[in-house]
C-alpha positions in Angstrom: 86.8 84.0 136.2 86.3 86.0 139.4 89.4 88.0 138.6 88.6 91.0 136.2 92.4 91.3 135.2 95.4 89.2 133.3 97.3 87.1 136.1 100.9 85.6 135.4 99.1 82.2 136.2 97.2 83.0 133.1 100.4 82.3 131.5 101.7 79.1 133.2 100.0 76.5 131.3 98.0 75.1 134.3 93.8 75.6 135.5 94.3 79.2 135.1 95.0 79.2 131.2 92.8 76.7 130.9 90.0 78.8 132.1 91.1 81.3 130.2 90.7 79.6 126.7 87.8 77.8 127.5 85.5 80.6 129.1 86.8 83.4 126.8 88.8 82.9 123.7 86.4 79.2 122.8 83.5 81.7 123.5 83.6 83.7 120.8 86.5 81.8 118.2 84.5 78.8 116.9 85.7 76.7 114.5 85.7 72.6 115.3 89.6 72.5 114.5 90.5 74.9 117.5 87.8 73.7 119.9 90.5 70.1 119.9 93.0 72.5 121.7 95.9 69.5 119.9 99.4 71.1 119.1 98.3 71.8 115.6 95.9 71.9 113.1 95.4 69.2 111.0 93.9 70.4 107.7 92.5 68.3 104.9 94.4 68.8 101.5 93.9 71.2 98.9 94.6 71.8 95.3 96.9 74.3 94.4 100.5 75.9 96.1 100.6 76.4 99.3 101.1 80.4 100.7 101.8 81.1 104.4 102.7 84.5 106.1 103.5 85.7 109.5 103.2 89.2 111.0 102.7 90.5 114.8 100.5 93.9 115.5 101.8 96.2 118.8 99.5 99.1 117.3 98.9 102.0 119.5 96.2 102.5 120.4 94.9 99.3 121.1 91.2 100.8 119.6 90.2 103.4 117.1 87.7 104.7 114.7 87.2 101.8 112.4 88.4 98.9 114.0 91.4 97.6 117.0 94.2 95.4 116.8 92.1 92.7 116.6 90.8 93.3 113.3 94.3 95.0 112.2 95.3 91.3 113.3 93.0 89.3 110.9 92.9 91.5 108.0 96.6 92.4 107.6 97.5 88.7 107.4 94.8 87.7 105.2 96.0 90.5 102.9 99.5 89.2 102.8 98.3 86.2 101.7 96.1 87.5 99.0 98.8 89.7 97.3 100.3 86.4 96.1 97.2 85.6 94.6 96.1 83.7 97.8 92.9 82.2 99.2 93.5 81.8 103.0 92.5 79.0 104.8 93.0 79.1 108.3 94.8 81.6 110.6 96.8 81.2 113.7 97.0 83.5 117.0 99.1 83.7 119.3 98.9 87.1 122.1 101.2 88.5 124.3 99.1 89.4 127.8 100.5 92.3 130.3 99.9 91.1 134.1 97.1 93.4 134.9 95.5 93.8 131.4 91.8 94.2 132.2 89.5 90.8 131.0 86.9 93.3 129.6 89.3 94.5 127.4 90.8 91.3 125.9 87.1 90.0 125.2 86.7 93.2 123.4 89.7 92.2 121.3 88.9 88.6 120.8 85.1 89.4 120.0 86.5 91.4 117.3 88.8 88.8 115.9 85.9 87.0 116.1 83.6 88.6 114.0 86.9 89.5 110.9 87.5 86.2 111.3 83.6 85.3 110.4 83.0 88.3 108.1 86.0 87.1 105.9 85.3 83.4 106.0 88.9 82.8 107.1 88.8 80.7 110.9 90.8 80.6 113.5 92.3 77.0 114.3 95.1 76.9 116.8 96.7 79.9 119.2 99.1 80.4 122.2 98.9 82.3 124.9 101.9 84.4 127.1 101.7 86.2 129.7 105.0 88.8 131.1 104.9 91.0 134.3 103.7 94.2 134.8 105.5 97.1 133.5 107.2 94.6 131.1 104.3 94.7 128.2 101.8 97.2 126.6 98.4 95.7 127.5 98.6 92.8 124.7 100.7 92.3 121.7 99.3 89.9 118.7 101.0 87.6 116.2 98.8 85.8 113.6 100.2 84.0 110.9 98.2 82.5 108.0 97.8 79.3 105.5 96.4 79.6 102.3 96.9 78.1 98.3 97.6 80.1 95.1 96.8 78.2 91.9 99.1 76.7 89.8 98.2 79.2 87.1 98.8 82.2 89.1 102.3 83.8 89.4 102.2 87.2 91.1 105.6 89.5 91.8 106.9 92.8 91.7 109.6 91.7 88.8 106.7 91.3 86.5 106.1 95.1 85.5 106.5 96.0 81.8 106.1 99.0 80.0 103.0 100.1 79.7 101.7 98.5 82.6 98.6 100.3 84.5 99.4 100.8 88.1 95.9 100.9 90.2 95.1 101.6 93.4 92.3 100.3 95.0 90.7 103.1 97.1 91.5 106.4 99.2 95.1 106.7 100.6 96.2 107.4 104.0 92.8 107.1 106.2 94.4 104.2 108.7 98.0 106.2 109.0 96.3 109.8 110.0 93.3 107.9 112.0 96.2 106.2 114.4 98.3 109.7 114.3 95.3 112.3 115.5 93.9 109.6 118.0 97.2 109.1 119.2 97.8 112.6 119.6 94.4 113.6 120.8 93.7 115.7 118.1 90.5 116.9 117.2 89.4 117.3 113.7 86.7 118.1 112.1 85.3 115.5 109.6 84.6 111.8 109.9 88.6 110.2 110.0 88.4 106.0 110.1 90.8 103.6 109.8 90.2 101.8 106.6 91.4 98.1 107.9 89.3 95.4 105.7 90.2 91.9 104.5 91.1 92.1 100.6 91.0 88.3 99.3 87.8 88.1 97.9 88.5 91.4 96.1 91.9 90.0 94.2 90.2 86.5 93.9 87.3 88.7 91.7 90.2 90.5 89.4 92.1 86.7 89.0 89.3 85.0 88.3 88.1 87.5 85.1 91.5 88.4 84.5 93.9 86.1 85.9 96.8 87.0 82.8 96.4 90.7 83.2 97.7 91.3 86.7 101.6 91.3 86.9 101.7 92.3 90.9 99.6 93.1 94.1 101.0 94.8 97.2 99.4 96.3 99.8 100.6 99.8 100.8 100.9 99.4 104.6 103.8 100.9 106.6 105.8 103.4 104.1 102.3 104.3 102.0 102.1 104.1 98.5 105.0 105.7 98.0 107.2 103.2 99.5 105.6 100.4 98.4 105.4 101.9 94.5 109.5 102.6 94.9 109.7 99.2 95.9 108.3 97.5 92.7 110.0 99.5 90.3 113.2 98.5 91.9 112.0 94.9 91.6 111.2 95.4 87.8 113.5 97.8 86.6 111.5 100.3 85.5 110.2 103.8 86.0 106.9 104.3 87.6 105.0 107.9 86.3 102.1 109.2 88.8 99.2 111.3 88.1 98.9 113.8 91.2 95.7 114.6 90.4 94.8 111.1 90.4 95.6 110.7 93.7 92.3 109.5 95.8 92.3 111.1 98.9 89.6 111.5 101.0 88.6 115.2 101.9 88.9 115.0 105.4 92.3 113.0 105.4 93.7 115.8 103.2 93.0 118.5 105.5 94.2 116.9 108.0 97.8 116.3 106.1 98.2 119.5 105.2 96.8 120.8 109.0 100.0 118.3 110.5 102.0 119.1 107.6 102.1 115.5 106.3 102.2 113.8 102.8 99.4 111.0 102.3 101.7 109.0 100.2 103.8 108.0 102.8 101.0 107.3 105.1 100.0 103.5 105.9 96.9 102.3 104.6 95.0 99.0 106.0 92.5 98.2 103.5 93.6 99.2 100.2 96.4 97.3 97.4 98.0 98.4 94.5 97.9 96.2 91.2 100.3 96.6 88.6 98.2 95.3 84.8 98.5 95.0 81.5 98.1 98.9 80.3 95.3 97.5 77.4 93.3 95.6 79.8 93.7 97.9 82.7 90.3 99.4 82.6 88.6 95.8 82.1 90.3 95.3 85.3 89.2 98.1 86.9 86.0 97.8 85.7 86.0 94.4 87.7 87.6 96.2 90.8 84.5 99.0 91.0 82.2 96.0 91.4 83.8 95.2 94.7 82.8 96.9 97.8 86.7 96.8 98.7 87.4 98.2 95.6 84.9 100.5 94.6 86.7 103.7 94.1 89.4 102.5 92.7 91.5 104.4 89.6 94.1 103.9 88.2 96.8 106.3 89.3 99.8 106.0 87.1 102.1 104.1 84.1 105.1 102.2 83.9 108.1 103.2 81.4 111.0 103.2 80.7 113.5 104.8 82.3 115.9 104.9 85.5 115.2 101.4 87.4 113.5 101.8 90.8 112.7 105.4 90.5 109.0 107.4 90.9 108.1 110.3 89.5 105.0 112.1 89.9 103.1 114.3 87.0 101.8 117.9 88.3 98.7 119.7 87.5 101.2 122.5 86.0 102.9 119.6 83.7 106.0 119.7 86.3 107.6 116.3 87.6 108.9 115.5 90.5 110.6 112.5 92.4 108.7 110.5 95.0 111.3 108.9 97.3 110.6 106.1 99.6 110.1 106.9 103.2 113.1 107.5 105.3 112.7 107.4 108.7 109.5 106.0 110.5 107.4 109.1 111.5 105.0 107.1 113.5 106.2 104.1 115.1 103.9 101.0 116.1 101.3 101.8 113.9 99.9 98.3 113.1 
């Protein structure tokens, strides 16, 4: 392609978006089923239910410290389909191009779908492409939707909490929210703040495959942080949902930066981390499994479900106070994924 930026006639379906797929996006996204460029994928059976999910990405910006929309992209809808117990199979993608987006930029992007796609074993096997005006756009918007199959013996859902029940999170809170916020912002901080975007299949296939009866839930805590998300089962199950504050794993460097920008990590979206709901007697065998991950190594488990008011949080003090943890109101940072 002579021309270093996106052209309408990129969009129209004719030579130009043909040289597009085949010199660019076939370059780098590999698998056999794509490279047919049919309609659809055809895919050969498998055993089990079948679990599919949508999402589109308009993050802003397009590329920060630990990864771009491209990986957001790949990893946020192969983590969909893991908190249903999933194993993906194939993804979709389908972008949104801005006339005038420069070609260096979206080969950036589509290297990096590239290489989630390969790193999580999940391909890419059939796309669209669009292309508006100028002035109409934001550079390049992203929708990926997913395929995958949950066992027969696998039933996953927020209604499932009891009494008792362990609630785990997998890792730090809040390093992909306050990441996109200071970079957004230009704000310098000291320490090293990273996005924490990473596919999460092959750490809840680990858990299901030890312990497939003692999970009751997985969600991942993305837009409304743990706080949301946590407020969310509880309604679902009718229970009450006690936190340990100092339980609470938080990164050093993303809670000086909260209390710097006066924010609270709970609420604060999180790309690479999921919240299990277990059976409270076999909660540290499945922890135990967890810490063996490299997704889920510092997990803990943060908190207890009783009984009590349905759908409401509470979180323990150091002092032995309480208070309540509402969900987010308001979206304090919008396009953030």
């Amino acid at each position: 392609m002579s021309d270093k930026t996106i052209l309408l006639d990129h969009g129209s379906g004719g030579l130009a978006s043909q040289e597009l797929i085949s010199t660019l996006f076939l370059k780098h996204l590999t698998s056999p089923v794509l490279k047919g460029l049919e309609d659809s994928a055809v895919l050969d059976n498998q055993a089990g239910r079948l679990v599919f999910t949508t999402d589109s990405y308009v993050v802003d910006p397009l590329f920060f410290p630990g990864g771009d929309i491209g990986k957001l992209a790949v990893h946020g809808t192969i983590n969909d389909l893991a908190m249903r117990g999933g194993m993906p199979l194939c993804l979709s993608l389908a972008l949104i191009l801005e006339e005038g987006m420069d070609l260096d930029e979206l080969e950036r992007i589509i290297m990096s779908i590239a290489e989630a796609s390969e790193a999580s074993g999940v391909p890419v096997v059939t796309g669209d492409t669009k292309v508006v005006p100028r002035g109409k756009g934001d550079k390049v918007f992203i929708n990926t939707s997913g395929i995958g199959f949950v066992d027969n013996a696998v039933n996953l859902s927020s209604t499932n909490g009891r009494p008792g029940d362990a609630v785990i999170l997998s890792g730090t809170m809040g390093d992909h929210g306050i990441t996109i916020m200071t970079r957004r912002a230009g704000i310098g901080l000291d320490g090293d703040l990273r996005s924490d975007t990473m596919a999460l299949h092959r750490l809840v296939a680990s858990v299901l495959s030890v312990h497939p009866g003692a999970v009751r839930t997985f969600r991942d805590p993305t837009r409304g942080g743990v706080a949301t998300t946590l407020n969310e089962i509880a309604a679902a199950c009718g229970q009450t949902i006690v936190l340990d504050e100092q339980s609470l794993p938080i990164r050093s460097q993303v809670r000086a930066a909260c209390e710097i920008l006066g924010l609270e990590p709970l609420y604060l979206a999180n790309e690479g981390k999921c919240l299990a709901v277990v059976d409270g007697d076999r909660a540290e065998q499945v922890l135990a499994v967890m810490k063996q991950t490299e997704e889920g190594k510092d997990a803990v488990v943060i908190g207890r479900l009783e009984q009590g008011k349905a759908g409401r949080v509470l979180i323990t003090t150091p002092i032995g106070g309480s208070r309540v943890v509402a969900p987010l109101h308001g979206q304090p940072l919008p396009r953030i994924c």
